[in-house]
C-alpha angles and dihedrals in degrees: 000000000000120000127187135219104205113177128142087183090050134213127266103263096251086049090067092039096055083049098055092054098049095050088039091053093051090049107258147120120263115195128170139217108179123164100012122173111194124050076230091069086054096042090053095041094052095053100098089018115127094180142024140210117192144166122196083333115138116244104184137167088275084051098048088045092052097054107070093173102048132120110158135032109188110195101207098228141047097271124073112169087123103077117062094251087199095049092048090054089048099048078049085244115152122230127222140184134188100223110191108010090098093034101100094046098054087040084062095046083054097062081030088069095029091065101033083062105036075056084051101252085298090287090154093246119105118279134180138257132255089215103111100011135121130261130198113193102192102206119017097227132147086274093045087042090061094048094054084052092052100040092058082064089056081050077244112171099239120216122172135193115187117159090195096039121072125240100239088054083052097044093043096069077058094263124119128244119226117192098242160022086255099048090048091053097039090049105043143061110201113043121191110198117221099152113132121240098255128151087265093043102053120103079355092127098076138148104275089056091046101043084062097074129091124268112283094033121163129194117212110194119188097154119067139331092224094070089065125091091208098185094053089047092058090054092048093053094048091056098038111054091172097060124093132204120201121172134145087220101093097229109235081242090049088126089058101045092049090047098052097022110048113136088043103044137064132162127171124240097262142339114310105153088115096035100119134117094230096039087046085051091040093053101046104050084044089049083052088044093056098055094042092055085045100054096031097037124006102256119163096156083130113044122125096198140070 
């Protein structure tokens, strides 16, 4: 059994090498393709690959073609929009995840970029305090879920609105559930974005939703930028001085917003959620975990299609 790490953002070191002891323990091969340049490089790499392990790397319909023997491709992380979910039934390939094991990282880069903007990027002028403030966290998932847990450190007032997560699950970590996207945004000053890029979610933040919420509002966004409707948040932000936007997605009008909107936007230079010794570890030996329980025992408890 031959499994791939393909990864052109590689693994920490000791990632891989945790890996390589859990899929040599189990028996099988472990090779590696890290840094590659050319789609070539992938589509020669997966051919007698029975599994695969991947990061923000593309599967596609050519990959899947291209790799007769394989059975399972695991994206290390929460997000897989990056492999073609349909292709992947069709070939007969299983998808993993590897929901949680980022979740409190990127939980932390959220209140990371919450309070580097309510201090006014450092700028050296007089901000304001997270202490007392409200918090929407939109979807209660295992990242949302964190950043509840670390914003009743700040003293922070926690709302949720999650369509897919019931109230009780919500109320019980101590935050309240509203009844919908509106009434979160209408209710809360301060709103951390953990909605997936689905067909429903993209270009679904738009100005109506965000003109909802108080003076002084911010949007912190650590999920995905499709979910964002960026011209209507320009104009938003034209007509509302007092809004910010934080994310770590580089918006694809990332040139514009930093030109007009200086002093009230930020984004990092590219996704770093997940960029954590300990998440990049995380992710990788349950990644390995994952592929070890398919092929010994039939676990799926982690596909994401169908």
């Amino acid at each position: 059994m031959k499994v791939l790490i393909a990864t052109d953002k590689p693994f920490a070191k000791v990632a891989v090498d945790g890996i390589r002891k859990e899929i040599e323990a189990a028996g099988y091969e472990l090779a590696l393709l890290e840094k590659y340049t050319e789609k070539k490089q992938l589509l020669d790499a997966v051919k007698d690959a029975n599994a695969i392990i991947i990061r923000s790397d593309i599967i596609d319909a050519e990959v899947l073609d291209a790799a007769k023997d394989l059975k399972i491709v695991v994206r290390a992380g929460a997000g897989y929009d990056n492999v073609d979910l349909d292709s992947a039934t069709a070939h007969g390939v299983c998808v993993m995840n590897t929901p949680g094991q980022n979740s409190n990282a990127v939980a932390e880069l959220a209140l990371g970029l919450m309070v580097f903007a309510v201090r006014n990027f450092y700028n050296g002028t007089s901000g304001t305090e997270l202490m007392g403030k409200k918090l929407g966290i939109h979807a209660y998932g295992n990242v949302g879920r964190n950043v509840a847990r670390v914003a009743r450190g700040f003293g922070m007032e926690i709302y949720a609105y999650d369509a897919f997560c019931p109230k009780e699950v919500i109320e019980k970590d101590g935050a309240k559930a509203v009844d919908s996207a509106e009434e979160l945004y209408a209710t809360c000053d301060v709103v951390s974005l953990h909605i997936p890029a689905t067909a429903e979610t993209k270009n679904s933040i738009n100005y109506a939703l965000l003109n909802k919420m108080p003076k002084g509002a911010m949007l912190v966004n650590t999920a995905r930028k499709e979910v964002i409707n960026e011209a209507e948040l320009i104009k938003l932000m034209e007509d509302r001085v007092d809004f910010k936007y934080v994310t770590d997605i580089m918006p694809s009008a990332h040139a514009e917003l930093a030109e007009k909107f200086a002093a009230r936007y930020f984004s990092t230079p590219k996704k770093m959620g997940a960029q954590t010794a300990e998440a990049n570890i995380n992710a990788g030996i349950a990644a390995a975990n994952q592929i070890v329980g398919f092929f010994k025992d039939g676990c799926e408890k982690f596909r994401v299609n169908k």
